[in-house]
N, C-alpha and C positions, 0 to 999 in steps of 0.2 A: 375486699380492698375498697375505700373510700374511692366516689368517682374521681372526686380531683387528684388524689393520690395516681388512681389509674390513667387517668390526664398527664399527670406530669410523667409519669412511667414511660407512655408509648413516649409521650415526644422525646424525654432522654434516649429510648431506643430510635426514634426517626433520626434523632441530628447525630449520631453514631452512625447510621446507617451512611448518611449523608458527607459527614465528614470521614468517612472509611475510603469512599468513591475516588479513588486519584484523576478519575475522569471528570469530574467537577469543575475541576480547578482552572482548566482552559475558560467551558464558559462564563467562569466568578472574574476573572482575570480580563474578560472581554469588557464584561459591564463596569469596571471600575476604570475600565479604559475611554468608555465610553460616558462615563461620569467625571471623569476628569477634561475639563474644557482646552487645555492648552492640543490636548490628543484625540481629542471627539471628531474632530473631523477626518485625520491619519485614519483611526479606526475603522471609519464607515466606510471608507473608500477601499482598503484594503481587505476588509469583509466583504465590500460589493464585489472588490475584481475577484476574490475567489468566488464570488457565487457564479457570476458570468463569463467566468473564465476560464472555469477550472471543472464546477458541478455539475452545470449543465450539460456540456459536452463529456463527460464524464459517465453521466447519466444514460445519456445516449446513444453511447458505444456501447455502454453494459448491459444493456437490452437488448442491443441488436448480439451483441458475443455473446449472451445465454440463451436468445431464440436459437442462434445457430449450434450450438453445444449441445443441444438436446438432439442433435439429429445427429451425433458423433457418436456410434458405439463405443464403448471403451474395452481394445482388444487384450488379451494375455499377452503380457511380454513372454512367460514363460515356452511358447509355440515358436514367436518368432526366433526366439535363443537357439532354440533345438531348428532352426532354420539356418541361420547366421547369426552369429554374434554381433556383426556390424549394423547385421537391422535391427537386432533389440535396443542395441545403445542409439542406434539414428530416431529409435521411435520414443524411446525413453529422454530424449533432445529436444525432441519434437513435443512431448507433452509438454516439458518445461517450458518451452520458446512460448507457450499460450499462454495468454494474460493470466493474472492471480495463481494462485500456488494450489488450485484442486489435481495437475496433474501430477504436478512434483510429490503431491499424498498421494496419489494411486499408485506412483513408481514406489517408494517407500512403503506402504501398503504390503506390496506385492512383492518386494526384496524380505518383508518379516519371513511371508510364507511360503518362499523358497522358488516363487514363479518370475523372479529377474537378480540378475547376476549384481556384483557391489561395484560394478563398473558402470553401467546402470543408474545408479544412486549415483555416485558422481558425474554422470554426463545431467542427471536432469536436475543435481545443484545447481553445477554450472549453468546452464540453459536459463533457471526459474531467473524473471527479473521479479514477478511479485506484482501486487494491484498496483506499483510503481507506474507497471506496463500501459497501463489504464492510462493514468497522468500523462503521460509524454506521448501516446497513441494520439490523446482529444486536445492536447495542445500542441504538439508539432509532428506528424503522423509520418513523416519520410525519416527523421531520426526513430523515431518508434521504430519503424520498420527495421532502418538498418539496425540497431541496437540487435533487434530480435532475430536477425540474420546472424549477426556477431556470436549472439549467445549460443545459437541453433550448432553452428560450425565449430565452435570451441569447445563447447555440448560431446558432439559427436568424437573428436579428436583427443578429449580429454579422459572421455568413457573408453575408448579403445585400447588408449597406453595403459590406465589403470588394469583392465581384461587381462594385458599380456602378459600383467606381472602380477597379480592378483588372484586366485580361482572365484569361481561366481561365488561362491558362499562365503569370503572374505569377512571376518567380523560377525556374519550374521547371527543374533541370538538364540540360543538354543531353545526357548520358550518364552513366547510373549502373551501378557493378557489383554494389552493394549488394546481399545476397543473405541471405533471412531463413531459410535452411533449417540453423538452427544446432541440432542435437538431439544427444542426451548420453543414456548409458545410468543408469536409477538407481544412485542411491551406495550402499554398503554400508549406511550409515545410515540410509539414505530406506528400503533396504527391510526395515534389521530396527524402525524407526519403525512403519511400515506394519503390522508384526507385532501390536506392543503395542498401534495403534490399534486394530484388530481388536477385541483380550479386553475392552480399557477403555471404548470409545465408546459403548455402551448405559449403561452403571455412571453415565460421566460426564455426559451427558445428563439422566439422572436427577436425580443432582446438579445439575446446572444450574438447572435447570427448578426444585426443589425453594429454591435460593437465590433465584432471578429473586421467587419469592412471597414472598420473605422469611421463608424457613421457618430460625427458629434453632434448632441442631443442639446447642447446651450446652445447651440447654433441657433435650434428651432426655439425654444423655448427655456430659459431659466430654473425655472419652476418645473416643467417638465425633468429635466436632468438631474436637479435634486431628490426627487419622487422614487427614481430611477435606484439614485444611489443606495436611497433609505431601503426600499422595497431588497434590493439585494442584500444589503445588509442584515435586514430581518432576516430573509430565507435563509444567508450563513447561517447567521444563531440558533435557528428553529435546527440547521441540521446537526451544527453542536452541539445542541441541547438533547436532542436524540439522541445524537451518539454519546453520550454521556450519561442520560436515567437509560440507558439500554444495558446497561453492566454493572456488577458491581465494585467495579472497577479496582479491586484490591492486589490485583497483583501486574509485574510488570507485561504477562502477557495478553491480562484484560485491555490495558491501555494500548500495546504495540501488535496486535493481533486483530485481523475483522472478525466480526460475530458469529456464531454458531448459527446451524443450519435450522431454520423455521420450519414446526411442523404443523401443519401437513405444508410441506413446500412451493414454493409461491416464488417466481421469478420475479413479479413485483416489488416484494418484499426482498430478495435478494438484492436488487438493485438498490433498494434504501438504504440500505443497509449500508454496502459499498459507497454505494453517494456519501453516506454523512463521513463513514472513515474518512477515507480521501480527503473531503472538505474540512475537517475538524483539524488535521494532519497543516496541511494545505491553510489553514486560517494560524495555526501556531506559528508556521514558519514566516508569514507574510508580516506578522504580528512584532516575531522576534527582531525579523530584517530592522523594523521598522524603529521598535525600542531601544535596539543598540544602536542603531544612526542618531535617534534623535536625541537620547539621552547620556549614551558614553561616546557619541560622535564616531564611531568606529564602521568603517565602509570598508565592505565585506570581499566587494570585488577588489579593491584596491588591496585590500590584503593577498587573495588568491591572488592575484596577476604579480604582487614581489613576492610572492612563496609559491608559483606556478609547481615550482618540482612537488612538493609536496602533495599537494593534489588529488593524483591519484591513488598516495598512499595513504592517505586517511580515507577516502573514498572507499579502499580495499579493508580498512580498520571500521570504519561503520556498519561494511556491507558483514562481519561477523556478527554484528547485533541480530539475534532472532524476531522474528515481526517486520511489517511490510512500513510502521510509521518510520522507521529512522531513514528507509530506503525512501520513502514518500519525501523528506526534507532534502535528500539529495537531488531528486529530479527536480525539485522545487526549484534551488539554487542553480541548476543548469537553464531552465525556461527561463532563470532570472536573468542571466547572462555573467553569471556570477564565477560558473566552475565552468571549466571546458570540456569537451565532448568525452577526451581521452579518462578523464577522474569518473565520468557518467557509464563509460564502457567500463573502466574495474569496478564502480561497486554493482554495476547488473550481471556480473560473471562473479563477485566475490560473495553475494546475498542469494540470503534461500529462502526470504521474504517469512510467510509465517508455516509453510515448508517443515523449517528446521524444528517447530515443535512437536509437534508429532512424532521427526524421525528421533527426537533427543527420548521420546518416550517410547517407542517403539525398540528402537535399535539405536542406545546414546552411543556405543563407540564409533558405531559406523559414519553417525552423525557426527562427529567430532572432526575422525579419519577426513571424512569426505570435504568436511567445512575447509578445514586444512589444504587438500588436494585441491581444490575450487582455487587458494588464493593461489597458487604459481603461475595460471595462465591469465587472473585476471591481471598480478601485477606485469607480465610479458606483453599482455595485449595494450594495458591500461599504456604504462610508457613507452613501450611501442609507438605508438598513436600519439604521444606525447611529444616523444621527438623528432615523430615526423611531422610534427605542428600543426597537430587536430586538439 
């Protein structure tokens, strides 16, 4: 083959490549945002508050909850069953009530292979809020909590009725081949990301910290405070951009799922990982708020607050979306001041974050069964809490 032939070859094979990506499309969608002048400035700013708002402290939890993770044995539900039933389902609660969805797959995991009961698998649906956990842990940390309370109790109570009238092996599949050992070597991007993280993450920290106080930076200087904003701005995109050459983003679970596990395993890199989701998540919804106000004039809270009822039931309707981004836009909307606490409680008891793909591959009826079983207590708690004018 003629070199320029073979030229124009790969590049028809690159921009196939490239327009295949549905993860692309956020950061193309940023830079035309930010190429257009009426909205260049919306954009930057809304890109900066997610990077100092949102990533950073984001960042920071996620470090600190996998140093500590690693010093958490992970026990057999199977033992504790043949103990009490009520401590399997409390501990299969309990793994869900932990941020991101690793324990919600060890529960499911270990329901394929016959070592925890299908009441089990719905207490730690129920429970899972998903890397959501994360977002609303690093931006408002006493609702975190309570939520994760919420979920833990509902968890436990939901698993137990299911037990009473279900036997452990409920649904479960007679033979699975399903096999979780999918690892990926880092991308080029993850680890020149990794790099920048390095120089900036002390810097931006600072900055964080310094905004969380509400410390105004034109006060001090002009030019300073624009620096500011630019500098954030950039770090969102760099993490967009990661998250986006990090997949080949062709299907709907590459976009709405965090990334497979990096080998040889690197908590570093995990964190990156999670950071740019979250952030990229987190930059669409800022992004969208911002496009529908300014362009179809359409204000979001002013719609929820005369359709309050509804709220939580779309909440409960989202929360069956598999993947933790549809859940990430809801907690977005609640730190915005947009949903109320009660809509924020159904979809973290109604979502199984990216949980549910695995168990849909593992064990799809159970998974189904159980999605189902998950929504009656989110929508009793969600409006619950509703009308009791949370």
């Amino acid at each position: 083959m003629p070199p320029l032939t073979l030229t124009k070859f790969s590049f028809a094979i690159s921009s196939q490549v490239i327009l295949s990506n549905k993860r692309l499309l956020l950061p193309i969608l940023l830079l035309l945002c930010l190429a257009y002048p009426p909205i260049r400035s919306l954009t930057l700013t809304a890109m900066s508050d997610a990077f100092f708002q949102v990533s950073v402290f984001v960042a920071a939890t996620l470090f600190l909850y996998y140093c500590a993770i690693d010093r958490l044995p992970q026990l057999e539900l199977g033992t504790l069953s043949q103990k009490s039933p009520l401590l399997e389902v409390s501990f299969a609660s309990l793994l869900g009530a932990l941020p991101g969805c690793g324990g919600a797959i060890i529960v499911v995991t270990q329901f394929t292979k016959g070592q925890a009961s299908f009441g089990s698998v719905v207490a730690v649906l129920t429970a899972t809020m998903g890397d959501a956990a994360f977002l609303l842990l690093a931006t408002k940390p006493l609702e975190g909590l309570l939520i994760i309370l919420i979920g833990l109790s509902v968890g436990v109570i939901s698993g137990s009725v299911v037990n009473a009238f279900h036997n452990a092996d409920h649904l479960r599949p007679a033979k699975n081949n399903y096999t979780d050992d999918c690892y990926n070597r880092p991308s080029k991007a993850l680890i020149m990301s990794k790099s920048i993280w390095q120089v900036v993450l002390i810097p931006s920290v600072i900055i964080a910290v310094l905004i969380a106080i509400n410390t105004d930076f034109s006060s001090f200087d002009a030019v300073l405070a624009d620096a500011i904003t630019v500098f954030g701005a950039c770090m969102a995109f760099i993490a967009v951009a990661t998250w986006a050459l990090s997949s080949k983003g062709q299907s709907y679970q590459d976009v709405a799922s965090e990334e497979e596990t990096i080998t040889p395993p690197s908590k570093l890199y995990k964190v990156l990982q999670d950071t740019h989701f979250v952030t990229a998540w987190v930059v669409a919804s800022f992004m969208l708020f911002e496009i529908l106000i300014t362009f179809a004039g359409v204000d979001l809270k002013a719609w929820f607050a005369h359709y309050a009822y509804l709220a939580p039931l779309i909440a409960v309707l989202i929360g069956f979306l598999p993947g933790c981004g549809p859940q990430i836009v809801v907690t977005t909307l609640y730190i915005q001041g947009i949903i109320p606490f009660s809509a924020l409680a159904a979809n973290a008891i109604s979502n199984d974050g990216d949980a549910l793909f695995p168990a849909i591959a593992m064990a799809p009826r159970a998974a189904l069964v159980a999605t189902i079983y998950s929504a009656v207590p989110a929508i009793l708690v969600g409006y619950g809490l509703y009308f009791y004018g949370i």
